[in-house]
C-alpha positions as CSV (number, residue, x, y, z in Angstrom):
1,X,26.1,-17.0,-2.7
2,X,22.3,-17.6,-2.8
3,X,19.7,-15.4,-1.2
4,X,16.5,-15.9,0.7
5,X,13.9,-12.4,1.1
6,X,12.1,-12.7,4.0
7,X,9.1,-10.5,4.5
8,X,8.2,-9.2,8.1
9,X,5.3,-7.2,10.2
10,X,6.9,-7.8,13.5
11,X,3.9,-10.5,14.0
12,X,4.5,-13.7,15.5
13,X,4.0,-15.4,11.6
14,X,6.5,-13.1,10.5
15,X,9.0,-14.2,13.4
16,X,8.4,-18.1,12.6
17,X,9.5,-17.6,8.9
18,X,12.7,-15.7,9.8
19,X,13.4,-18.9,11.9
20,X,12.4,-20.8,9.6
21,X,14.7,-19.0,6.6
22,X,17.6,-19.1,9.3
23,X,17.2,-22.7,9.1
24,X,17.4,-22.7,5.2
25,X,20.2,-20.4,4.9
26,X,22.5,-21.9,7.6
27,X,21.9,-25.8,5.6
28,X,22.5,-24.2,2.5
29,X,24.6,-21.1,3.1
30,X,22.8,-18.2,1.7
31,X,22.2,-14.7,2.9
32,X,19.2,-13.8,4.4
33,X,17.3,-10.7,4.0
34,X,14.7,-9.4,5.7
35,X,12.3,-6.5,4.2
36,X,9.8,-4.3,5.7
37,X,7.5,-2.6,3.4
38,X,6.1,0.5,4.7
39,X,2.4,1.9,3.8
40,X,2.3,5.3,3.7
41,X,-1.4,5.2,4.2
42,X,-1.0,2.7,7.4
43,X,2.1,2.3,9.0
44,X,2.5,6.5,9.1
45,X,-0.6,6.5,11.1
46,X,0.7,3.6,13.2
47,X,4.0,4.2,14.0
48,X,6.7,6.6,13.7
49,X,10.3,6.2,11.3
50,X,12.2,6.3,14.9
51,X,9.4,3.2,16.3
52,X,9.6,0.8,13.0
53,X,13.2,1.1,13.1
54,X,12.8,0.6,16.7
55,X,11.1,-2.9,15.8
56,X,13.3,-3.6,13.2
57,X,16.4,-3.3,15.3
58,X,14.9,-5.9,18.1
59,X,13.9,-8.6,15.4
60,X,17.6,-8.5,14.2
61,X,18.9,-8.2,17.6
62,X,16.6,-11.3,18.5
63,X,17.6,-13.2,15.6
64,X,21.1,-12.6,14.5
65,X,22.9,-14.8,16.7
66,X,21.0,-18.0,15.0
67,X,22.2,-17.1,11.5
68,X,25.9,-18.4,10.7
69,X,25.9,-17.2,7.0
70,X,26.5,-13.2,7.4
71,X,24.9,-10.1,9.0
72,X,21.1,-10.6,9.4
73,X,20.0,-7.1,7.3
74,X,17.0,-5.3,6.8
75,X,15.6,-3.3,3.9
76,X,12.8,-0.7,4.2
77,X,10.7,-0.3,1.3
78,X,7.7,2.1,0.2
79,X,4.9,0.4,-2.0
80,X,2.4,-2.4,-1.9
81,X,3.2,-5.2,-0.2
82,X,3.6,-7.8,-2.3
83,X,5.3,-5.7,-5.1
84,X,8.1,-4.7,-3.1
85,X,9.0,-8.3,-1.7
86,X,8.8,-9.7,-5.6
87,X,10.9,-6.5,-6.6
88,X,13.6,-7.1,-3.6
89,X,14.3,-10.4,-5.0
90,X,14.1,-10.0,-8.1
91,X,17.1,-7.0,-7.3
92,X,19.0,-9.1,-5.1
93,X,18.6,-12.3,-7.6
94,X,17.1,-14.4,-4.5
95,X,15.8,-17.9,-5.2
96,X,13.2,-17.9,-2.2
97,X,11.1,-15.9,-0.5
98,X,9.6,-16.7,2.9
99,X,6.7,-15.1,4.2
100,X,4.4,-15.5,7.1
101,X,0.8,-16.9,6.6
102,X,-2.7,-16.1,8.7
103,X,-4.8,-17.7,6.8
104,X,-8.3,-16.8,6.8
105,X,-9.7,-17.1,9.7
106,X,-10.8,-13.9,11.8
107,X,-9.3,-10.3,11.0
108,X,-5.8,-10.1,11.3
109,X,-3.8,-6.0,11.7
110,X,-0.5,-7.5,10.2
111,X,-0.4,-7.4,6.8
112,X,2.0,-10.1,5.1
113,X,-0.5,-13.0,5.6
114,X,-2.9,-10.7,3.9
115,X,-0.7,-10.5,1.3
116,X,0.8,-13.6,1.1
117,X,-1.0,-15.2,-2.1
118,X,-0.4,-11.8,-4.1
119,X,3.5,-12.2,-2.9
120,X,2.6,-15.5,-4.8
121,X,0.8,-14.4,-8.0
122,X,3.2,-11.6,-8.8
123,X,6.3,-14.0,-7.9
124,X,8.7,-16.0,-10.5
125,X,10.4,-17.5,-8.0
126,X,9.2,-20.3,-5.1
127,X,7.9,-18.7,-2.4
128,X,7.5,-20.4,1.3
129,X,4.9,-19.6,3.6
130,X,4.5,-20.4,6.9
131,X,2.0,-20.3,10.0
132,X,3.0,-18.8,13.4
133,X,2.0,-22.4,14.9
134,X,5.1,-24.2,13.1
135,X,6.7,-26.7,15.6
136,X,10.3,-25.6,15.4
137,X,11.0,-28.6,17.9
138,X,11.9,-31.1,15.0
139,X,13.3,-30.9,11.1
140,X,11.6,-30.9,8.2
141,X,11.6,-34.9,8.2
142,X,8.7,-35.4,5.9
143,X,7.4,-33.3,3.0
144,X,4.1,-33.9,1.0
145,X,4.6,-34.0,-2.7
146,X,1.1,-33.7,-4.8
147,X,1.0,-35.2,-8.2
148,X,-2.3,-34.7,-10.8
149,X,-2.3,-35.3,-14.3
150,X,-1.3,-31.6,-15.4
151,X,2.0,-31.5,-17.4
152,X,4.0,-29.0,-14.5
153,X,2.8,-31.0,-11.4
154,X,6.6,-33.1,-12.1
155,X,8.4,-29.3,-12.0
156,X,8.6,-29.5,-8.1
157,X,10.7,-32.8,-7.8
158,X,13.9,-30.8,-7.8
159,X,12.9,-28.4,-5.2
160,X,11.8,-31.7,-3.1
161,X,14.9,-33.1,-3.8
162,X,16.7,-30.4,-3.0
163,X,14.8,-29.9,0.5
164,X,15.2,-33.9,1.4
165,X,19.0,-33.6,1.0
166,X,19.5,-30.7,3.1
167,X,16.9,-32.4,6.0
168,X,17.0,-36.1,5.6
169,X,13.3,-35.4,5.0
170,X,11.4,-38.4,3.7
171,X,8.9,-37.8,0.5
172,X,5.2,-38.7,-0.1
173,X,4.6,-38.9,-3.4
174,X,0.5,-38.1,-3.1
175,X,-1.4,-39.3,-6.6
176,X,-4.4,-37.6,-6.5
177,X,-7.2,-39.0,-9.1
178,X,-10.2,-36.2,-9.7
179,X,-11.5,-38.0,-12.8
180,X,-13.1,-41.4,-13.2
181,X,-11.5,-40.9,-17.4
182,X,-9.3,-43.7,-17.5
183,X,-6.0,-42.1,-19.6
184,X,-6.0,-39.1,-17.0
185,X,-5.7,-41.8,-14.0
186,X,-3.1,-43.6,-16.4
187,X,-1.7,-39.8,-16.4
188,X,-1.1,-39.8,-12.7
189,X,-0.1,-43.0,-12.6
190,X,2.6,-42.6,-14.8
191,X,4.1,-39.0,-13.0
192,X,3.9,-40.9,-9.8
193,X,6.3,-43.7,-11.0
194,X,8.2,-41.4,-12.8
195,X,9.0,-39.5,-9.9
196,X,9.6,-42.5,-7.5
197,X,12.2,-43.6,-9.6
198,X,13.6,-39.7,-9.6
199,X,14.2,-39.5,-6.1
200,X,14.5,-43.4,-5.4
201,X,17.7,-42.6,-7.9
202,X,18.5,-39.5,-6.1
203,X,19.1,-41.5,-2.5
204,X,15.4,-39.9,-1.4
205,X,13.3,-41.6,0.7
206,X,9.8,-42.0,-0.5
207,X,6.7,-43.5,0.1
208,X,3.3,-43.4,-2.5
209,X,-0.3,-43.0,-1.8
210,X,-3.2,-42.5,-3.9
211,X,-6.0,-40.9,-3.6
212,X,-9.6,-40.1,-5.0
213,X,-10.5,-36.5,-4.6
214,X,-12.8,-34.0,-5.3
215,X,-10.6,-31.1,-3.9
216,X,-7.4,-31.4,-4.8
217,X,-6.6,-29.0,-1.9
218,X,-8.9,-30.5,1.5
219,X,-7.2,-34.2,-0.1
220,X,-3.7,-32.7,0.2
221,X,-4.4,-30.8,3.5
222,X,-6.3,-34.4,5.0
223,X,-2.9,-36.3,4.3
224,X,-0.1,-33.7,5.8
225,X,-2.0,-33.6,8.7
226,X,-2.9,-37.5,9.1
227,X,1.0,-37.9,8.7
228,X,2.5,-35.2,10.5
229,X,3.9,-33.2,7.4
230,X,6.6,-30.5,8.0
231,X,6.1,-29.0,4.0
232,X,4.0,-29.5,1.5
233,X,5.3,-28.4,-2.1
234,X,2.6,-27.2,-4.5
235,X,2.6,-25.9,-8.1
236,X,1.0,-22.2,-8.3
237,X,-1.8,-24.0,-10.4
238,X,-2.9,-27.4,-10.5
239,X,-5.7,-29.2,-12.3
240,X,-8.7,-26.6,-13.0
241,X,-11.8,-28.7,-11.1
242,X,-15.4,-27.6,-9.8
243,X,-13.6,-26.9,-6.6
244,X,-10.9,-24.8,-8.0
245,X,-13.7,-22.5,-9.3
246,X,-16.0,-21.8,-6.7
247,X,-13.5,-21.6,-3.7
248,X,-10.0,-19.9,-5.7
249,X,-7.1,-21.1,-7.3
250,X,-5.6,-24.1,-6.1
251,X,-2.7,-22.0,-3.9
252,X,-5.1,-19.3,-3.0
253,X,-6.9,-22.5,-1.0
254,X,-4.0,-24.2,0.4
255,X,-2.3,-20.9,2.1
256,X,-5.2,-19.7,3.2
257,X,-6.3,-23.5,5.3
258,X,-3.1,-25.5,5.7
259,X,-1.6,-25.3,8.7
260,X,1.4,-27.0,7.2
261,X,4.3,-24.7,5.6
262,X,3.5,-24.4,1.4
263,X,6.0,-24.0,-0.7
264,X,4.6,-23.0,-4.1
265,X,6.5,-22.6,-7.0
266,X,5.5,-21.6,-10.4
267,X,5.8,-23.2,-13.5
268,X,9.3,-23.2,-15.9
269,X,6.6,-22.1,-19.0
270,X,5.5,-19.4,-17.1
271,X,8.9,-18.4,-15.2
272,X,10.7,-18.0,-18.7
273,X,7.5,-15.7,-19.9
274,X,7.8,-13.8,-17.3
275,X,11.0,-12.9,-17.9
C-alpha cells in the first residue's frame, strides 16, 4: 500500500493538508502519516514532551474518524525540519508529502510554511503544499497544468492524470510563451499538443490556453485564480528567465504567493541522480 507524509505544527495550514491527505489517501487507499519534528532549540522552550504529545493526540483524535484507510499515526522526530520530513519518506517509501504553506506575508511562529520550499529542495519525491484558506467545500475539479519549452515541463502529465482520474478534475493545459524566438514558441506549441492528445487519450478532460509572459509564475498564479483552480502542478524548475533570477526559483515564487494548492514534483533526471 502507498504512503502519504504529512508534516504538522498544530497550525491551521497544517490541519488543512491533513484534510487534504485524508482526501488523497481515502481515493487512492494509502496510509497516511503524520510527523512532528521537534526543535530542540524551540519547541523545548515552548512546550513540554507531556504538551506536544498532548497536541498530537487531539489532531489524531480530530481527524481519525475521516480517514478509512488504517490508523491515522504520528511520528516524532528530532532534526531540522525539512530533513526529517524528506528522511520519513524516504524510510517509509512514500510517494507524497503534504505540507502546510504561509507564504510570505507577515511573520508566522509555526514552522512548516517556513520550511516548506526546503521540504521541496531536499525532496525526490512530489511534494503538495497547501494554504490554510483551501475551500474544502468542493473537489479538486480543475487543476492548472503549465507547459514552457524546457524538456521536464511534459514529466508532470502523469501526476495530472493520475489526480483527474481520482477527482473527475478537468485539466488546463497553460502554454506559456516567455520568448519572442520563434522555435521555442514552436517548442511550447508542440508540448501543448503533445499533451492534449495524452490526456484527451487517457479519457481527461482538457482545455488549452496560451499565454505571453514575463513571469512564468504571476502568469500561472493570474489564470488559477481567474478560473477557480483547486491544484496547480509545477516542475521544481522551469525555464530560467530575468524573473526567475531576481525574485527565486520558479517554486520558491509560486509557494510562497499562490493561494492555490502546488504540487511540485522534481524531474526523472534529477530523481534517478539522486538516488
Amino acid at each position: 500500500m502507498e504512503k502519504i507524509i504529512v508534516g504538522i505544527d498544530f497550525s491551521k495550514g497544517s490541519d488543512c493538508a491533513i484534510d487534504l491527505a485524508i482526501d488523497l489517501a481515502n481515493k487512492w487507499s494509502n496510509e497516511l502519516k503524520l510527523v512532528y519534528v521537534m526543535s530542540t532549540k524551540y519547541d523545548s522552550a515552548l512546550m513540554s514532551d507531556n504538551e506536544i504529545q498532548g497536541k498530537i493526540d487531539d489532531v489524531i483524535k480530530r481527524h481519525e474518524s475521516k480517514l478509512q484507510t488504517g490508523k491515522l499515526e504520528c511520528l516524532i522526530r528530532h532534526g531540522r525540519v525539512y530533513r526529517e520530513l524528506n528522511a520519513v519518506a524516504e524510510e517509509e517509501k512514500a510517494w507524497l508529502i503534504v505540507v502546510g504553506s504561509h507564504g510570505t506575508s507577515g511573520y508566522e511562529r509555526n514552522w512548516i510554511g517556513k520550511n516548506a520550499y526546503r521540504t521541496i529542495t531536499e525532496a525526490t519525491l512530489p511534494v503538495l503544499t497547501i494554504r490554510e484558506n483551501f475551500n474544502f467545500n468542493k473537489s479538486l475539479e480543475k487543476i492548472v497544468l503549465p507547459l514552457d519549452s524546457s524538456m521536464e515541463t511534459r514529466q508532470k502529465v502523469t501526476q495530472a492524470i493520475k489526480f483527474a482520474r481520482a477527482f473527475g478534475s478537468q485539466v488546463y493545459v497553460l502554454g506559456l510563451y516567455s520568448s519572442d524566438v520563434a522555435d521555442v514558441r514552436s517548442i511550447v506549441d508542440k508540448y501543448v499538443e503533445q499533451t492534449e492528445k495524452v490526456l484527451v487519450s487517457s479519457g481527461i478532460k482538457c482545455i488549452v490556453a496560451k499565454m505571453e509572459t514575463e513571469n512564468v509564475t504571476q502568469t500561472t498564479i493570474e489564470f488559477a485564480e481567474k478560473i477557480s483552480a483547486d491544484l496547480i502542478m509545477i516542475m521544481a524548475e522551469q525555464e530560467k528567465t530575468v524573473s526567475n533570477i531576481l525574485l527565486g526559483s520558479y517554486a520558491q515564487q509560486m509557494i510562497h504567493h499562490s493561494q492555490t494548492p502546488v504540487l511540485t514534483i522534481h524531474s526523472e533526471e534529477l530523481h534517478s541522480a539522486a538516488r
